[in-house]
C-alpha positions in Angstrom: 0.0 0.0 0.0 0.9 3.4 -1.1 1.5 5.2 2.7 2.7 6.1 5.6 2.7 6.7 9.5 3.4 9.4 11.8 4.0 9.6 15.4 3.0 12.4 17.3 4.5 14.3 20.1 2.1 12.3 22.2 3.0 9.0 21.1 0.0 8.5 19.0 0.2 7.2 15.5 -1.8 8.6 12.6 -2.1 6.5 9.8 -2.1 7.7 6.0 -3.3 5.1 3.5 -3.6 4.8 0.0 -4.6 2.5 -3.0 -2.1 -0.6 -3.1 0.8 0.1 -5.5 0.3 -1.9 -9.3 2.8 -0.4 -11.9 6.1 0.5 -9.7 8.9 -0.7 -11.5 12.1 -1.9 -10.2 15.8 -1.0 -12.2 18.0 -3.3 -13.8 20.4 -4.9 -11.7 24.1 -6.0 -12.7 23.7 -9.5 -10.7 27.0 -10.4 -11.3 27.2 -13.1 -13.4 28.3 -16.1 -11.4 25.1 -15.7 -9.5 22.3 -17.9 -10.0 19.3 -18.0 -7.6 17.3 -21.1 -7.2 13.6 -22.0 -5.9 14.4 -23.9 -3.0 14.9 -23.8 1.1 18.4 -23.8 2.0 19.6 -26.8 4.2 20.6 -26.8 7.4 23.9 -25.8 7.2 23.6 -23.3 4.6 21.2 -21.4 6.4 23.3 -21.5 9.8 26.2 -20.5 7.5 24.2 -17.1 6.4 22.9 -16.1 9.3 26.6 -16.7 11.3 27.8 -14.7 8.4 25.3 -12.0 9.0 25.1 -12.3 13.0 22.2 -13.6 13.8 23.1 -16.4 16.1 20.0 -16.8 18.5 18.3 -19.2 15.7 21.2 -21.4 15.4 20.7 -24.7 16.5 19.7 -27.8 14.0 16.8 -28.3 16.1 15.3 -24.9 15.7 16.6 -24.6 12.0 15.0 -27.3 10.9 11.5 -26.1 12.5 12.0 -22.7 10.8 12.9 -24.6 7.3 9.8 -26.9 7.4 7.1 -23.9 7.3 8.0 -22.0 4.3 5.6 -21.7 1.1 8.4 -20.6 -1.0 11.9 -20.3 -0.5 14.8 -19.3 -2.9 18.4 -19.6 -2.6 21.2 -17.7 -4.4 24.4 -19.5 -5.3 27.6 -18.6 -6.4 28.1 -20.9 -9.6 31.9 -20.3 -9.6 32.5 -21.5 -5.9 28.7 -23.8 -5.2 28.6 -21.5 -2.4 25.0 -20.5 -1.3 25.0 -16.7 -0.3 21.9 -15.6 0.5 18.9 -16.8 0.7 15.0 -15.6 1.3 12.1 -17.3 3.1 8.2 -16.9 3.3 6.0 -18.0 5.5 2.1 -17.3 5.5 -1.8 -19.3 4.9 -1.8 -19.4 1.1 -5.5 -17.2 2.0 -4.7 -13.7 3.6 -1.2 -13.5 4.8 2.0 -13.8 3.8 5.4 -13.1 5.5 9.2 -12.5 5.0 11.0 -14.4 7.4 14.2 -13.9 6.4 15.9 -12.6 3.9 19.8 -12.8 4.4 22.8 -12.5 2.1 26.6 -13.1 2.8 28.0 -9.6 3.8 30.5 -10.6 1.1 27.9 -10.4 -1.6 25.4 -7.2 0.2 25.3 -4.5 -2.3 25.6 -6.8 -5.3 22.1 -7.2 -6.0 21.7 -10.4 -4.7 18.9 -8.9 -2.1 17.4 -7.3 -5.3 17.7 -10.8 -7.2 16.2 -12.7 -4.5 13.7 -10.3 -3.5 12.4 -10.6 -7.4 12.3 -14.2 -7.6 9.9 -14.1 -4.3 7.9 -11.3 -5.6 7.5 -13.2 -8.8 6.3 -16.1 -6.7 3.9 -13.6 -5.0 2.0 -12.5 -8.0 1.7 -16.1 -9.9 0.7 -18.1 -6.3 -0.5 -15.7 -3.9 -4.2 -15.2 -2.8 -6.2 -12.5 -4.0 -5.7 -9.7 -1.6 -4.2 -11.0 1.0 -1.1 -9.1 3.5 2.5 -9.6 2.6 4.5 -7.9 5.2 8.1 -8.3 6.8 9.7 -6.4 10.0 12.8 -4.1 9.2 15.1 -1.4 10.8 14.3 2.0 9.3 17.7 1.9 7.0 16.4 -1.0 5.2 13.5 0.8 4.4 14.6 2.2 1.0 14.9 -1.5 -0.4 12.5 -3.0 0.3 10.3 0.0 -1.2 10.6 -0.5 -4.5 9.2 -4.0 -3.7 6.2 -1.8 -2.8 6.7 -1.8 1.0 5.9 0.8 3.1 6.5 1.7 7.1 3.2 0.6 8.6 2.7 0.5 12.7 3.5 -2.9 14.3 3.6 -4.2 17.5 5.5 -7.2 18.8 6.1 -9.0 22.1 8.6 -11.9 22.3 8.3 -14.9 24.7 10.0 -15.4 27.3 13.2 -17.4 26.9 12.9 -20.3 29.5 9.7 -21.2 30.2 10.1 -24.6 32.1 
């Protein structure tokens, strides 16, 4: 959806919407050209790879990786043809109905600002408009710096809210 939210001095959010967004088009890319991406989950090891790579270690373990691999409706990897090294790849949950989500989408800080994000991001948003339900919700969670690239993708800064469990709950 074309929009976007403000926060008051208050704390209060006001929300501007607009129609969704149809005919944004994203640039050209100069994927370089060992790259290929590839509809499929990553395994295991490739996907604790990518997120070691990237920092994100509280997802780590096989048992929890292989929860988080089993639930995706698409997935897509990109791999570097000249070494048959996976780096990056992009996941998305949701109900095939009214929801969709981006899990994750990660590339190898060796390959960020080489389009691979871009790459990736098209391949899922391709996925998107030949599977997805009629009108359903595709959303993801981002830092504000990330903002710019995922809006060409025809995201936009929505309010959220989000609580996370408590670690140990034995």
């Amino acid at each position: 959806m074309a929009g976007y939210t403000v926060e008051d001095i208050n704390g209060y959010y006001i929300v501007f919407a607009g129609a969704p967004i149809r005919d944004k088009k994203i640039s050209s890319t100069d994927l370089p050209s060992t790259i290929k991406i590839i509809s499929r989950s990553p395994t295991i090891k490739e996907y604790q790879y990518l997120t070691a790579a990237v920092g994100w270690s509280l997802y780590s373990g096989d048992e929890v990786v292989t929860k988080l691999l089993s639930v995706p409706v698409f997935a897509a990897i990109a791999e570097d043809t000249a070494t048959s090294e996976v780096i990056g790849c992009v996941l998305l949950v949701g109900d095939h109905a009214s929801f969709y989500y981006i899990k994750d989408l990660v590339v190898h800080p060796d390959w960020q600002s080489k389009y691979v994000g871009t790459a990736l991001m098209k391949e899922l948003t391709s996925w998107l408009d030949k599977n997805g339900a009629n009108n359903s919700l595709v959303a993801l969670i981002t830092g504000e710096a990330l903002a710019p690239f995922y809006k060409p993708f025809g995201f936009g800064p929505a309010f959220c809210m989000i609580k996370y469990l408590e670690a140990d709950k034995k």
